[in-house]
N, C-alpha and C positions, 0 to 999 in steps of 0.2 A: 503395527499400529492400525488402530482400527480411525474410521471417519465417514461422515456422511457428507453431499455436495447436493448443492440444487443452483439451479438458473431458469433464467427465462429470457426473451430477448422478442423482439417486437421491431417491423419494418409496413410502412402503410402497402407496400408493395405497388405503389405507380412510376418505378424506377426499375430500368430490365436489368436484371442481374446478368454479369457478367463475371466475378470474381471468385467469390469461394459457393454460394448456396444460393440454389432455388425456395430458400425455407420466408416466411413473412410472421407465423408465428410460433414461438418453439416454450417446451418448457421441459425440465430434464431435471432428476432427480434420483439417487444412487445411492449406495453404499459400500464400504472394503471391509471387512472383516481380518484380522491378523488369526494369524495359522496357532499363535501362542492360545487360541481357547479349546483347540483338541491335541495341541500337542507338538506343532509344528512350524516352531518359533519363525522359518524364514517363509512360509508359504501364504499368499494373504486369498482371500475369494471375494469377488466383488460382483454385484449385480445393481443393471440402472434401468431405467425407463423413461423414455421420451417420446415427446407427442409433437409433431410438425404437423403446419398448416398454411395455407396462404391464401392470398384473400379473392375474392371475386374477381376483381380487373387484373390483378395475373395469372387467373381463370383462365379470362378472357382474352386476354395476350397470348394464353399457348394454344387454348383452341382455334385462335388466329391463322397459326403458320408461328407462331414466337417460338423462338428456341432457348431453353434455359443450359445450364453450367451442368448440373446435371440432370431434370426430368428429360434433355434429348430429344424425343419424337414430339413431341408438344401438345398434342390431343389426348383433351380428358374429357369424357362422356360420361363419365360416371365419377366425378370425384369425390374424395373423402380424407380424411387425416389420416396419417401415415403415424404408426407407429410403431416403437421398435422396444422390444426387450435385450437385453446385451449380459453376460455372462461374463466371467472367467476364471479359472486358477492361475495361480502362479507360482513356482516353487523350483527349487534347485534339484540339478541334476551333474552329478559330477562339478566340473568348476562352471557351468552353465546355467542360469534362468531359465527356465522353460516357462511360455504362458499357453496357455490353451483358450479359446476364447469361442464363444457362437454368440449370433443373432438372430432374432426371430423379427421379421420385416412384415410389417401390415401397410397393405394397399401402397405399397411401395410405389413412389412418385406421384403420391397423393391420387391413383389409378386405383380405385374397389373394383376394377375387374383382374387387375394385375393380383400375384401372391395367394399365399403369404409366402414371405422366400425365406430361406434360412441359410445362415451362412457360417461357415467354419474357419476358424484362424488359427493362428498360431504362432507366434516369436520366440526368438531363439537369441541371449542376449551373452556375449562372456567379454572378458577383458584379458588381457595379456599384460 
């Protein structure tokens, strides 16, 4: 099955994040591709891209001393939008799922002196 997915989501950011994300504005857009258009009815490929940002006074809250959930160190001297490109396959191996997955990370923790970082993954999923 093939599909395409988008969102967006919006926070004025004068509230310190403590729970899931340092994020204030995000927008993400994607697609899956089923393995059935070259041949490979169970395998699907999916690739997305997303743009984080947040706004000036939780700028200014981390260049404070503020600690977020995840930006951590909290000093941004240089910041800029974080973006991220995301990859994968996914496809059977014996009675096993295999996904293989990377990312490619820009200005990670909204820091343009940081990255770009990339990242490599991989899930392993079966049932009995």
């Amino acid at each position: 099955m093939s599909g395409f997915f988008a969102r967006a989501g919006w926070a004025n950011g004068n509230i310190e994040p403590y729970d899931f994300t340092d994020i204030d504005r995000t927008v993400t857009g994607g697609l899956s591709i089923s393995g059935k258009k070259w041949g490979r009815d169970d395998d699907t490929f999916g690739i997305a891209g997303v743009v984080n940002g947040i706004t000036k006074v939780h700028q200014e809250f981390l260049n404070a001393g503020g600690l977020g959930i995840l930006v951590g160190d909290g000093q941004l001297p240089h910041p800029g939008t974080e973006r991220i490109l995301e990859t994968y396959y996914s496809f059977l191996v014996a009675a096993a799922r295999l996904t293989l997955d990377y990312q490619l990370v820009v200005n990670p923790a909204y820091n343009r002196d940081r990255g770009p970082v990339s990242v490599f993954g991989f899930r392993i999923h079966t049932q009995y």
